[in-house]
C-alpha positions in Angstrom: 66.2 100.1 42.4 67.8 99.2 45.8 66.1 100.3 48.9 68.0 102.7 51.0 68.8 102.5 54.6 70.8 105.0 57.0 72.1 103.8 60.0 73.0 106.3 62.7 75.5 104.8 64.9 78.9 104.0 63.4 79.9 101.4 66.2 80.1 97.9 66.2 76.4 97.4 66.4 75.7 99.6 63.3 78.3 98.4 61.4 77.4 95.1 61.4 73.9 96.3 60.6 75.5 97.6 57.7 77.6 94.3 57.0 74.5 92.4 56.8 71.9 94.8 55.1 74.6 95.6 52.1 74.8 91.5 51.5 70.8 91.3 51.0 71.3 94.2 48.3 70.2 97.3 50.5 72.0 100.3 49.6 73.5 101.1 53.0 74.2 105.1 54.2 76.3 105.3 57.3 76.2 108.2 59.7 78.2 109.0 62.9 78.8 112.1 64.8 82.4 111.2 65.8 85.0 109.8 63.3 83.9 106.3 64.2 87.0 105.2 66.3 86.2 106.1 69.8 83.4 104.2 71.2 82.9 101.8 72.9 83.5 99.0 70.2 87.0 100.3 69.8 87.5 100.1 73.5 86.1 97.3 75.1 87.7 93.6 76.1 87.0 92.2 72.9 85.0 89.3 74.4 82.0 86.9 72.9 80.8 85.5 75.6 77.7 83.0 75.5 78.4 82.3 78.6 76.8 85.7 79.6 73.6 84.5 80.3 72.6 86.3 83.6 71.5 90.0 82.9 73.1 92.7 84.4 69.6 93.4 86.6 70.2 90.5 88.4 69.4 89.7 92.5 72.0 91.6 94.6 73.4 93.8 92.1 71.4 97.1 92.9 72.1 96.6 96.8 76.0 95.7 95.8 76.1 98.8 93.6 74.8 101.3 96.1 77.6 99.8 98.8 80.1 100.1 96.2 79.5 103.9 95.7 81.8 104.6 99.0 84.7 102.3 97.7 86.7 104.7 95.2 88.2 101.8 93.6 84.9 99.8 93.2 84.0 98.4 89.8 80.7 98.9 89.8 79.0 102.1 91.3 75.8 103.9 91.1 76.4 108.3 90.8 73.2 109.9 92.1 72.8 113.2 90.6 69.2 115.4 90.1 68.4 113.7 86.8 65.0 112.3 86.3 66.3 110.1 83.2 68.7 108.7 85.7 66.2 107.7 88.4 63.4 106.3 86.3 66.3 104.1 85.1 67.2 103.0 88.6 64.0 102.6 89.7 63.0 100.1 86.8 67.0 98.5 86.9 65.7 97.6 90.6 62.2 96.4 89.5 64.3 93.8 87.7 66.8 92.6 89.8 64.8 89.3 90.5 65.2 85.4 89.8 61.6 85.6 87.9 63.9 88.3 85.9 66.8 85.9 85.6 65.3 82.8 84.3 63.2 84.9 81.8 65.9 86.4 80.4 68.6 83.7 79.9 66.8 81.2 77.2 66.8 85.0 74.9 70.3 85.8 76.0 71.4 82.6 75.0 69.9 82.4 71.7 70.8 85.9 70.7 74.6 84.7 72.1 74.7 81.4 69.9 73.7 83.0 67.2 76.1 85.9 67.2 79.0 83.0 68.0 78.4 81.0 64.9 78.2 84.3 62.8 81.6 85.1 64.5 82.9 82.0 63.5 81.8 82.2 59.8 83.4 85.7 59.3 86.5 86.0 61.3 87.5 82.6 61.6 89.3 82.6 57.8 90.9 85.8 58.8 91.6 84.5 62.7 95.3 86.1 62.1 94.4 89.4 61.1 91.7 89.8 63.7 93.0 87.9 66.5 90.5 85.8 66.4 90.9 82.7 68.8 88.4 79.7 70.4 90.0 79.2 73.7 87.3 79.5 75.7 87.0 82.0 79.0 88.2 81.8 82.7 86.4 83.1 85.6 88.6 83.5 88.7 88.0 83.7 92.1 90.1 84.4 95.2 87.6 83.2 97.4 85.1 81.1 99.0 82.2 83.0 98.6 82.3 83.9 94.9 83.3 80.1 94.4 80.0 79.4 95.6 78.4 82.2 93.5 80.0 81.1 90.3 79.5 77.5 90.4 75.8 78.3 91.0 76.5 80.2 88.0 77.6 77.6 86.1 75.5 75.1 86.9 72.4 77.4 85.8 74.4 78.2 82.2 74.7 74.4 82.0 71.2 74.1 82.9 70.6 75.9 79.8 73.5 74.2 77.4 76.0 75.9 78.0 78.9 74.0 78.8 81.2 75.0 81.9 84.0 73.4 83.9 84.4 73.5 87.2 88.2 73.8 87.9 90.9 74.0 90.9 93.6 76.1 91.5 96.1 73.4 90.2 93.8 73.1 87.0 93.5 77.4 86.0 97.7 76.8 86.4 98.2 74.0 84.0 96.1 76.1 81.8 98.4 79.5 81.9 101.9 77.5 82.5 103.8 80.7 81.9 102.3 82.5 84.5 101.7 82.3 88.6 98.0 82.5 88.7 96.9 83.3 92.4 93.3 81.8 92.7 91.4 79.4 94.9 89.6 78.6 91.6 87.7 79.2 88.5 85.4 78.2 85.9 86.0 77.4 82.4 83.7 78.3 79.6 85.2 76.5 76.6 82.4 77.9 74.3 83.9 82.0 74.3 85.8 83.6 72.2 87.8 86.7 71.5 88.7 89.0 69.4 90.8 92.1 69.2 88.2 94.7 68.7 89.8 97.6 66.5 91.0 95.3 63.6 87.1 93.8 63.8 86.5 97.4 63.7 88.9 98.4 61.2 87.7 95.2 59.1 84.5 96.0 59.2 85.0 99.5 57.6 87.3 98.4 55.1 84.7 95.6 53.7 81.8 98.6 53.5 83.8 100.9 51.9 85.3 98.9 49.5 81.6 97.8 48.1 80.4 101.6 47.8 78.7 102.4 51.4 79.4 106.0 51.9 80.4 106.8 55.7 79.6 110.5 57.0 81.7 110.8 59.7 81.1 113.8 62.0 77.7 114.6 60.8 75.7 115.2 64.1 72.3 114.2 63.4 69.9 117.7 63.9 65.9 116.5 63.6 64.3 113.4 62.3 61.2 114.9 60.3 58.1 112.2 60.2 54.8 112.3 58.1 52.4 109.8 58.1 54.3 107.0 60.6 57.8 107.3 58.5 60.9 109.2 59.4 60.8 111.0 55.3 64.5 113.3 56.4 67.1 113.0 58.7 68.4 116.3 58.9 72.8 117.0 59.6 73.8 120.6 59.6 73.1 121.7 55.9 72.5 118.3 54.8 69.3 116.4 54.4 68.9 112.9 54.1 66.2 110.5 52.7 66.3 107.0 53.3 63.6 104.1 53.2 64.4 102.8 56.5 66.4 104.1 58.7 68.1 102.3 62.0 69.5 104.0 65.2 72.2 102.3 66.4 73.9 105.3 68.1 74.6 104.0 71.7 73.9 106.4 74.3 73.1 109.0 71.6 69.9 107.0 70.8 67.9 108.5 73.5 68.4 112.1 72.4 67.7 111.3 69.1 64.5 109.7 69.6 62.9 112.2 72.1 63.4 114.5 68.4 59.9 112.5 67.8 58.8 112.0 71.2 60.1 108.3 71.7 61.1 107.5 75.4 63.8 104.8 75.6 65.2 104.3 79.5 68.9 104.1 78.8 71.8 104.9 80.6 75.7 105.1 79.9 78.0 102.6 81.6 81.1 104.3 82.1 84.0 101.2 81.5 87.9 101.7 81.3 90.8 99.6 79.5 94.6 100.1 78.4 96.4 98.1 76.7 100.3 96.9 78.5 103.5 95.6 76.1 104.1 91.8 77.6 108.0 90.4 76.5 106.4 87.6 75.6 102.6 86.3 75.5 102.4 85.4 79.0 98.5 84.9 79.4 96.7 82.7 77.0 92.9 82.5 78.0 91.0 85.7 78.4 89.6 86.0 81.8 87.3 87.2 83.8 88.8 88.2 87.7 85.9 88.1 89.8 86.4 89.4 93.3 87.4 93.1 91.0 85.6 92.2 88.2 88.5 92.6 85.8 88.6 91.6 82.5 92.0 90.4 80.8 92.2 89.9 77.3 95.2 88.5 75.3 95.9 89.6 71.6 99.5 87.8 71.5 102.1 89.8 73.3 99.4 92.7 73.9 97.4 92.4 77.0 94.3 94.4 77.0 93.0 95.1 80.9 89.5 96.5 81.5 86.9 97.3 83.9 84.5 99.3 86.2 81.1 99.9 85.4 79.5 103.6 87.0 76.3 104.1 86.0 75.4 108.0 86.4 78.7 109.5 86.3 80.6 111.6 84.3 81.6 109.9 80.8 84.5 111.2 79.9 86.7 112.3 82.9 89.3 109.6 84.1 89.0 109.0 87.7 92.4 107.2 88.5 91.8 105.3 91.6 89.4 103.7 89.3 92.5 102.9 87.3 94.7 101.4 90.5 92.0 99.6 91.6 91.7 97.8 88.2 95.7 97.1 88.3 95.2 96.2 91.7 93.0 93.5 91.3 95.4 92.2 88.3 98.4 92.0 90.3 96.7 89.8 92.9 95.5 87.1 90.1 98.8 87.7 88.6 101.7 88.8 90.9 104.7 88.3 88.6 102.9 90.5 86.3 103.5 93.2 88.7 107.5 94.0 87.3 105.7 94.0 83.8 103.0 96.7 84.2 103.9 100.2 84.9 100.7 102.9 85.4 99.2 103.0 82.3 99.6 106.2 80.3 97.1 106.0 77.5 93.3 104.9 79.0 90.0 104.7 77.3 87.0 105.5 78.9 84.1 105.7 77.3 80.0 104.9 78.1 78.5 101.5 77.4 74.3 102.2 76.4 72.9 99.9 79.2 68.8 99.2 79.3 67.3 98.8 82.9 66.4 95.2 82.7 69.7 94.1 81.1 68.4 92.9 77.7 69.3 94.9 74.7 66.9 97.0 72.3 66.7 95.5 69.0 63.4 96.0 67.1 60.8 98.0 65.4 59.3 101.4 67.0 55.6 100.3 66.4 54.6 104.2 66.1 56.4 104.2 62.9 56.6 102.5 59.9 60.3 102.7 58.8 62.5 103.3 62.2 64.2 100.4 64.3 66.4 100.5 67.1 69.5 98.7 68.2 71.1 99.7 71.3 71.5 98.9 74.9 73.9 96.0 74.9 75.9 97.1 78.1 78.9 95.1 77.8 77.1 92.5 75.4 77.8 95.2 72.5 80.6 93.6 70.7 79.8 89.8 71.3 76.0 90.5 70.1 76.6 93.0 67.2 76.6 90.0 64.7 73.7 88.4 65.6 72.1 92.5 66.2 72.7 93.1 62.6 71.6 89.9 61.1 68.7 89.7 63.1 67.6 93.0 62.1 68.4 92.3 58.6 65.7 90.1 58.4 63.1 92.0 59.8 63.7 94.9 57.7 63.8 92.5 54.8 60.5 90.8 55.6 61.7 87.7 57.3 61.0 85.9 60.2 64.2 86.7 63.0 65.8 83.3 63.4 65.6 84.3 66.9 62.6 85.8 68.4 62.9 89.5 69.3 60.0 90.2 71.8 62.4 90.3 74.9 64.3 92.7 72.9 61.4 95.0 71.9 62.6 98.9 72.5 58.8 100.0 73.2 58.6 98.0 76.1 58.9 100.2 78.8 56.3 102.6 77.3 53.7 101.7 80.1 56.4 101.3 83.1 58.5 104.4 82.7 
């Protein structure tokens, strides 16, 4: 008989989970409290990105945060409020911001990114037309000479590690969008990245899982996790009570709650990110991109353009603050000014609350305490580009295996002794 797993979390990250676990024969139980369309992995840019090698906690970004908490357009922000949770998480987010940080970090982001890119390629490229999957690469774009210097530094440390980067000029980003003015003073191109559009990789994902058997409980708020003897033996929903061999928490922000049920602490803290999508005449914009100086992402899906942005750690999650919103469309119209007669104010915008760790690596692993419980959560805005690798990776340690990439630096106990 098959062994039975129940993954809370109906994103990205658990459904891939799912994806992985159901191929290896596991009978797969899937559990969400929302109707699994309105998180984050329905939301987000749609970008896998090896090139994101350098952790959020990185030198600078703390201090840059904290300056950007005055600017009501800034994209990134720190919202101090009386919340322990929240200050534990900035104190140890701070701890990490160093270069020692850094260059242990990148060797694991890069493996975990490589990995999660080839599995990309293996699924989605034979359906590349109904996902909108494409290969072309990424553009970073700066309007200035500072952040030049900044992101060829960058790029020379990715390259340092393998990944490849160009180092282009203003003339060069043009001949790359020709149907487009592109206002820059340069960029950098990472022809490694991809894209794809993330509700039909959503969409897809459900589709394949249902169609094999996996049952989906959608709106089933997980109540209490009941252990005895090291194993989670019932997750409990409402009326309902479930029983699996394993079970995985893959539930974003949600994951902390859920494991303080059986006295786990997990520093995490939601992200807040925006996007809308704008109608384009024609495809205008053919590399996704990364606009630096506002730290905008732009992401084509044919004659779609997706635009997204902001990350406010702290604040509240689901209201819309709209000078958040011009200072998004801002920074778009100064990359792309003849864009400007194409764009009106967007009237339908996500928001919704990335799970980001302190130290900028994600949680993927075992809880040591217990015998039958992993984690995976705290991608920040790695969740969609790692979600592959997440799931595969897991896979194998549930199933016995050896990780094809180590998972130590990924380890969700390993703040136990620091927070």
């Amino acid at each position: 008989m098959a062994k039975t797993v129940g993954i809370i979390g109906g994103g990205v990250i658990g459904l891939c989970t799912a994806y992985f676990l159901q191929q290896k024969g596991y009978e797969v139980h899937v559990i969400d409290a929302h109707a699994c369309d309105r998180g984050c992995s329905w939301g987000n840019a749609g970008m896998i990105v090896p090139s994101h090698v350098i952790p959020l906690s990185a030198p600078g970004v703390a201090w840059q945060g904290l300056k950007w908490m005055f600017n009501a357009e800034s994209p990134f922000a720190f919202h101090f409020t009386f919340n322990k949770a929240l200050w534990q998480w900035i104190r140890l987010f701070h701890r990490h911001c160093t270069h020692q940080h850094v260059r242990y970090a990148i060797p694991h982001l890069r493996d975990i990114s490589l990995l999660s890119r080839k599995l990309y390629e293996h699924i989605a490229q034979p359906l590349r037309n109904e996902l909108n999957f494409e290969t072309k690469g990424l553009l970073m774009l700066f309007q200035s000479s500072r952040l030049r210097e900044e992101e060829v530094k960058t790029a020379q440390l990715a390259a340092a590690y393998g990944i490849r980067a160009e180092v282009l000029g203003a003339e060069e980003v043009q001949l790359m969008e020709p149907d487009t003015d592109v206002r820059v003073m340069g960029g950098i191109y990472y022809p490694g990245d991809a894209h794809i559009h993330p509700g039909k990789w959503m969409q897809w994902l459900i589709n394949q899982l249902q169609q094999v058997g996996v049952p989906f409980y959608f709106e089933h708020i997980i109540s209490d996790l009941h252990v005895q003897q090291r194993k989670i033996v019932h997750v409990i929903s409402g009326q309902r009570t479930f029983h699996f061999d394993h079970v995985v928490i893959a539930a974003g922000v949600q994951t902390t709650s859920l494991l303080k049920k059986i006295h786990v602490h997990l520093p995490l803290q939601a992200g807040k990110g925006y996007s809308f999508d704008i109608q384009l005449r024609k495809r205008l914009i053919h590399i996704p991109a990364l606009l630096i100086d506002g730290r905008v992402a732009v992401s084509p899906f044919g004659e779609r353009l997706r635009i997204s942005g902001t990350m406010e750690i702290g604040g509240d999650v689901h209201t819309i603050i709209h000078k958040k919103i011009k200072g998004i469309l801002k920074t778009f119209y100064a990359f792309y000014p003849h864009l400007v007669t194409e764009v009106a104010y967007p009237q339908q915008i996500w928001a919704g609350a990335r799970p980001c760790s302190p130290d900028g690596l994600p949680y993927i692993g075992k809880v040591k305490k217990f015998d039958n419980l992993y984690v995976a959560t705290g991608h920040g805005m790695l969740g969609l580009s790692l979600a592959p690798a997440t799931g595969y990776l897991l896979t194998q340690l549930i199933n016995g295996e050896t990780p094809e990439v180590a998972l130590h630096a990924f380890d969700p106990m390993r703040f136990q002794k620091e927070s």
